[in-house]
N, C-alpha and C positions, 0 to 999 in steps of 0.2 A: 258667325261671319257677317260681317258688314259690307253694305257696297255704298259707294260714294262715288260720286264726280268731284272734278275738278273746278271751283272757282275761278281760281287765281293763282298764279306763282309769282311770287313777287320777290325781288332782291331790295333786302332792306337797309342795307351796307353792306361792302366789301366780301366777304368772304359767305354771310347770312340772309337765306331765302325762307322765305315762313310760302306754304302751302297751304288756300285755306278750301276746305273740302267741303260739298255739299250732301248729307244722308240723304241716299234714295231709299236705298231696299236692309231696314225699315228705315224710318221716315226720324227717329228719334232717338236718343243714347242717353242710357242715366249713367254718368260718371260722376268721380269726387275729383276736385281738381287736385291736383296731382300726379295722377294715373297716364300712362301712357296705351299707345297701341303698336299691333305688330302689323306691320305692312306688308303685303305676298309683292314679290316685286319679279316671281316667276323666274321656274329652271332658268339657268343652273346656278341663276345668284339668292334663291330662297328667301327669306323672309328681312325687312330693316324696321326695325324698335324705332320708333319715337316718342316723346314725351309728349301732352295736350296743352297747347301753350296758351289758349283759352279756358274761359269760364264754363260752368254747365249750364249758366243762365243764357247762352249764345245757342238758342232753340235752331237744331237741325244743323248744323255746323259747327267743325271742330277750324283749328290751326294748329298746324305742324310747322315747328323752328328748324332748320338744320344749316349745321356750316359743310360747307362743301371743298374746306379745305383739302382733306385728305383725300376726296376723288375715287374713295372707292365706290363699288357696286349701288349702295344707298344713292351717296349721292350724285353718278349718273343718273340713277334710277329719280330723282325728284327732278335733276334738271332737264329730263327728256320730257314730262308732262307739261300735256299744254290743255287750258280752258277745253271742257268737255271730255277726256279722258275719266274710263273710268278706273276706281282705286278700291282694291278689296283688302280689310286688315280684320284682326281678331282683336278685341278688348271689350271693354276699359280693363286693365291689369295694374298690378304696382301695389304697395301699401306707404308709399313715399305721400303721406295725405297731411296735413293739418290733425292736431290735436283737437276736437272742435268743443271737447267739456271742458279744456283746461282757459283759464282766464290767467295766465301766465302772460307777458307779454311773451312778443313774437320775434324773432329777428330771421331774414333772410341773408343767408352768404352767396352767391353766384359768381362765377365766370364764365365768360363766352356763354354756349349754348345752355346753359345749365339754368338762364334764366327761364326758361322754359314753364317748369311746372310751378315753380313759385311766382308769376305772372298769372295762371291761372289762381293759384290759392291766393294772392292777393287780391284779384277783380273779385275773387266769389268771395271771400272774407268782407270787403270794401262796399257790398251791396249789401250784407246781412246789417251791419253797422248802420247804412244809411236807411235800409228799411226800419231796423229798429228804433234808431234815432228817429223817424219820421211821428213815431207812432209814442216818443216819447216826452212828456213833460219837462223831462231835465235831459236833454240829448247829452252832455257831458257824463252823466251818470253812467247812461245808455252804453258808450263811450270808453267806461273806465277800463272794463277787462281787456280792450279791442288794442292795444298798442303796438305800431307794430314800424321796423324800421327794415328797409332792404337795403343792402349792401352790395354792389353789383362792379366786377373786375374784368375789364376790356384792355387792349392791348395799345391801340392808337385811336386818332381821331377820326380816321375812316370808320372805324369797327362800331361807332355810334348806332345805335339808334332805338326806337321807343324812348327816347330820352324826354321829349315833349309828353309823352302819353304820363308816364312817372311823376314829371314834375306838375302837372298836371293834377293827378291824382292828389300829392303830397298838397297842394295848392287849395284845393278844395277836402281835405280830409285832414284836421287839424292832429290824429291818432296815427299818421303815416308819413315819414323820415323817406328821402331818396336822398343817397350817396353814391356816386358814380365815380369809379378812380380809374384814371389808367396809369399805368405800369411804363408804358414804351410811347409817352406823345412825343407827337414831331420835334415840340421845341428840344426839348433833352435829344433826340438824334443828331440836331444840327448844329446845338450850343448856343441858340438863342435864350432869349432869357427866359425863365423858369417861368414867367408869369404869360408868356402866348395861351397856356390852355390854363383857363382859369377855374378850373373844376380841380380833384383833389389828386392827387398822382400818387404812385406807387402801387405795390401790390393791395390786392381787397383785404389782406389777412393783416397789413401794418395797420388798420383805421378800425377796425370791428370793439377788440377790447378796450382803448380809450375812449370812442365816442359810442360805446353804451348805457345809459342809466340802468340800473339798477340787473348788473351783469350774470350774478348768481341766480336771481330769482326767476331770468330768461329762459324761452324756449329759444333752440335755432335749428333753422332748417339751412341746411347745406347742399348744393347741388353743381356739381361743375369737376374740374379736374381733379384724379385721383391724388396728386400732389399738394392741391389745396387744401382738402377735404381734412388729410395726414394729417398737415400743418395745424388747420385750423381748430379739429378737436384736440390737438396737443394743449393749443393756447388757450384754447377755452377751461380745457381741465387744471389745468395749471392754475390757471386766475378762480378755481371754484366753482367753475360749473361741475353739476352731478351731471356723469355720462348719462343717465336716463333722462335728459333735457333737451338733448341731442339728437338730428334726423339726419341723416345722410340721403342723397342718391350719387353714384357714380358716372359719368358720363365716358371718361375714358381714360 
């Protein structure tokens, strides 16, 4: 069992507040990103799962992503914490982790919350790369196995956000792709013209198999609605992916 404080609660957009927590009692957590924990959130609403939406290089603090749309139990329970609360959960748990022998490229699928743990496994991916790069004569080389593209499926232009953090990333990591689609933007509700949100629209699952190189040979991680998740390994195996290339998490 773990104990933690509360840093921050923070609303990131619309309907998503990340939690970021401070280790006290102990002081340190070895996790693989990925991995989530289980949060005591006390009789008679028992325990709420979350995913590690940080890296394990973020010594003594984790972040928790959660929507709180639905308004159950969970999510009263993150929106009644305030700065100095304390938080007791069990983990790190999960096998939803990164490949880390395999020099496959990478592809991330997400919707909504599901970005979660592929946030972590991309910041902890994205520092191994640049440590090894640092350390190497031919940083391209260094480089080759590391390619990796996210794919990430939001519903409007409220629901934004880490969107800077991504392109950011993608900015300065010449091995890492951000594609951000929504599905439900404004302009399409109101019949303005198609071009008000200038980023890519539709579902995450219509832009995956066309704008992947080299699709067969990919790994992908998948994390978000169980309807996507369906969908998405259909289209992957269909086009050639071997189902052993394939990682799932479920969110709901």
């Amino acid at each position: 069992m773990y104990t933690a404080i509360v840093n921050s609660v923070t609303n990131v957009a619309g309907e998503f507040h990340v939690a970021k927590l401070k280790l006290v009692d102990p002081k340190e957590m070895q996790f693989t990103a990925g991995q989530y924990v289980i949060c005591k959130i006390g009789p008679p609403k028992g325990n709420h799962t979350l995913s590690i939406a940080s890296a394990p290089s973020q010594d003594g603090t984790i972040e928790l992503l959660q929507s709180v749309a639905p308004m159950g139990e969970g999510s009263k329970w993150l929106l009644g914490l305030k700065p100095g609360d304390p938080v007791q959960f069990l983990g790190p748990l999960g096998k939803f982790v990164l490949q880390k022998e395999s020099i496959r490229p990478k592809v991330f699928v997400a919707t909504g919350c599901g970005i979660a743990p592929l946030r972590g496994m991309i910041m902890d991916k994205l520092s191994v790369v640049s440590h090894q790069s640092s350390e190497s004569k031919n940083s391209l080389k260094a480089e080759s196995g590391e390619l990796m593209t996210l794919f990430w499926g939001l519903r409007y232009e409220t629901d934004v956000f880490w969107k800077d953090e991504f392109e950011g990333l993608a900015a300065t990591h010449p091995n890492f792709r951000f594609v951000l689609t929504l599905s439900q933007p404004a302009s399409t509700q109101r019949g303005e013209p198609m071009d008000a949100w200038t980023g890519a629209q539709g579902r995450v699952t219509e832009h995956v198999i066309g704008e992947t190189p080299d699709l067969t040979n990919s790994e992908f991680y998948l994390c978000g609605t169980r309807g996507m998740i369906v969908d998405m390994r259909q289209l992957l195996t269909d086009n050639g992916v071997a189902p052993s290339q394939i990682f799932t998490e479920t969110f709901f």
